[in-house]
N, C-alpha and C positions, 0 to 999 in steps of 0.2 A: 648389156651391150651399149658401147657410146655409140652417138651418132656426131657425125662430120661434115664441113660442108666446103667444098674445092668451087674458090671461085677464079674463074679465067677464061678469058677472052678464045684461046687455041684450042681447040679439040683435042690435040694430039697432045699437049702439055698437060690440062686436064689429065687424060688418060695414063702419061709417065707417072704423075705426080699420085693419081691413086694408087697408080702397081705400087711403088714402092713405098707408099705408107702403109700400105696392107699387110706386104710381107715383113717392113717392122713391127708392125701393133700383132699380128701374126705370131712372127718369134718371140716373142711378149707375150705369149697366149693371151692377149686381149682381141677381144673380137670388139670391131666400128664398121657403124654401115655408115658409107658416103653418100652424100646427095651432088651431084656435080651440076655448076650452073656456068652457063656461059658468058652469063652479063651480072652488076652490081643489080641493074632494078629488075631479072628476074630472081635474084638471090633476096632481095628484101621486098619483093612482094610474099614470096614464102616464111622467111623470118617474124615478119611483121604480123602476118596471120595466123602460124600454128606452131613453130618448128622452137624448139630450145636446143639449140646445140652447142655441145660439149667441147668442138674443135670448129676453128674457120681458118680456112687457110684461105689468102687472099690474094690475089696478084693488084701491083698498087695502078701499074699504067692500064686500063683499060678503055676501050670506047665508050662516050656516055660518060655514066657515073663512073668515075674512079675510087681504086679503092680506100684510099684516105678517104671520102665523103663517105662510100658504104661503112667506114671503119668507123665514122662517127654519129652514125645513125645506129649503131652496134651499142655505142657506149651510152645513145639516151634512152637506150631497152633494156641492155643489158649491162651495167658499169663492169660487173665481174667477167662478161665473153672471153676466152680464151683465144687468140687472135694471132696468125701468124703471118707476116707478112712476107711476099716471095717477087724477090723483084732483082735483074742482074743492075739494074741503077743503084748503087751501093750510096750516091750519093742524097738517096731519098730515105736512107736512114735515121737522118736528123728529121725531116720532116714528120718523120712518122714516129715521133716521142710525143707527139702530143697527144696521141690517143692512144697510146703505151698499149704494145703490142707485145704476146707473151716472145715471141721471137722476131729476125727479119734476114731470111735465109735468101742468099743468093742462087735464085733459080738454076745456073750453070752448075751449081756445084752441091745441089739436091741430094744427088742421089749418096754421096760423101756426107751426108750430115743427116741422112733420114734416120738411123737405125738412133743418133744420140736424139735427136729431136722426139723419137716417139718415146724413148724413156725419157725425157725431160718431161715431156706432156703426160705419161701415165703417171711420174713421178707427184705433179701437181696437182692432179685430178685425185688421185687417193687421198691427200690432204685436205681434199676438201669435204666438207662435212655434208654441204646441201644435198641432199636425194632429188631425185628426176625420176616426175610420173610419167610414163607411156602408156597411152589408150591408141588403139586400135581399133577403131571404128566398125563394128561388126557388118558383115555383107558389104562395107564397104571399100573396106582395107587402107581408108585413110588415115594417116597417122600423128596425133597430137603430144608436144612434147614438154614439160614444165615443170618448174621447182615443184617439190613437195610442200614446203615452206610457204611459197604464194598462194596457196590453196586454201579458202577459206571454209567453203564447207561444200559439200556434196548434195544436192537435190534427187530423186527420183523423181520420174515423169515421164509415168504409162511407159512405153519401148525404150527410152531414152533418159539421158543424164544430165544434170545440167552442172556444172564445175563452175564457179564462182571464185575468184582469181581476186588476189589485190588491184591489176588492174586489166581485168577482163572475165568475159562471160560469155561459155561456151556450152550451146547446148548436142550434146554425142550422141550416137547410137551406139548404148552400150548398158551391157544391164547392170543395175544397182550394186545385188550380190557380190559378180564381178569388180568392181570398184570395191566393195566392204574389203572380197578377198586380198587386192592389190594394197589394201591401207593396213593390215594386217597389225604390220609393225611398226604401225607411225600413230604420232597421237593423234591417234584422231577415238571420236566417241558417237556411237549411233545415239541420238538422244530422241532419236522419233522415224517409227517406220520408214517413213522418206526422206531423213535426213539424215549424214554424217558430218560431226563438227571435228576442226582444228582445234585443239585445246590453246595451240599458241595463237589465237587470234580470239579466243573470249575477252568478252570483255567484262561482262558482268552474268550469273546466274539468275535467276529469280523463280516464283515457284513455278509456273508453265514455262514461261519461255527464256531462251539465254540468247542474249545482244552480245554481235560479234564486233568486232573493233572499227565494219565500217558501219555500222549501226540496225545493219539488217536483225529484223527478229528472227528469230527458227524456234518454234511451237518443241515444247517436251514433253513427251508421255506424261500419263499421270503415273504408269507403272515404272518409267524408269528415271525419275527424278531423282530417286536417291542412287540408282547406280551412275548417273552424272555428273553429279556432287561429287561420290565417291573418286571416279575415275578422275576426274578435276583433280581433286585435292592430292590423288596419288603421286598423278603427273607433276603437278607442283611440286611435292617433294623431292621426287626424284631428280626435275632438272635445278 
């Protein structure tokens, strides 16, 4: 499932603007859950803290922050955000090259251009290679969302997890296991009971422990040194 995130200022546009991305991404059998925010600074309080989304759809003229600022506070987090701007000021289209936005749909005339816009956006989304981890915070139901790729290694600790990010570091209620099972198919390597490593962010091996590219050590079994060598060196080949 993607997730999406409708930012504007009107309730009721809000509301238009999700029906009819729904029933396109919908007839697309792609299933996206929306997060719908009313203002720029409660959309990037959420952004800023947990949320990686796959879609923003932005209105530019809003109270407060507008959306060209929110849209450029997008691009020093995320340079790749897939970003849609919706504004009937046609003439704020230029303005808004400069934090190149994947489209800039005239709000009047949405509902004429949702059904090409969600294949244009599923279109792009398949092409991209990056994976998106989702953890859902057990008993808690809150929800953390983020490249695969940024993920440096996995900790366990006691009920909880801790995710170690290129640039952040989140600790979850969420069991290890679970996390082993969701890394499944990604390279990653359990190299010590309480830890899973990115093979794409080693840096160096050695006989206990293997330095990850931000320098942090993570402890190796004595019993599985040679399957992390192994699994290393396979990964390597293969990419």
């Amino acid at each position: 499932m993607y997730q999406a995130a409708i930012v504007e200022d009107e309730k009721d546009v809000r509301n238009y603007l999700k029906d009819h991305l729904a029933e396109s991404f919908s007839a697309l059998g792609i299933a996206v859950d929306f997060d719908l925010f009313g203002s720029g600074e409660d959309f990037l309080d959420n952004f800023e803290d947990r949320i990686h989304y796959d879609m923003i759809f932005l209105d530019i003229e809003m109270p407060g922050t507008d959306g060209l600022s929110v849209c450029r506070r997008i691009r020093q987090l995320r340079e790749d955000a897939l970003v849609v701007f919706i504004s009937n000021r046609e003439e704020l289209v230029f303005q808004s090259f400069e934090v190149q936005p994947f489209r800039f749909i005239r709000k009047s005339h949405f509902a004429d251009f949702s059904d090409t816009l969600a294949r244009d956006i599923a279109d792009r989304l398949s092409r991209r290679e990056k994976r998106i981890l989702r953890i859902t915070e057990q008993h808690l139901g809150t929800i953390y969302s983020f490249p695969v790729e940024d993920l440096l290694y996995v900790e366990a600790q006691l009920h909880n997890c801790r995710f170690v990010l290129k640039d952040a570091d989140y600790t979850l209620q969420y069991r290890f296991m679970d996390v082993e099972k969701l890394l499944a198919d990604e390279p990653f390597i359990r190299c010590h009971r309480s830890y899973l490593i990115n093979c794409s962010h080693i840096l160096r091996i050695g006989r206990d422990a293997v330095i990850m590219d931000n320098k942090d050590e993570i402890p190796v079994s004595r019993g599985r040194r040679d399957a992390v060598r192994e699994a290393f060196t396979a990964w390597c080949i293969k990419g």
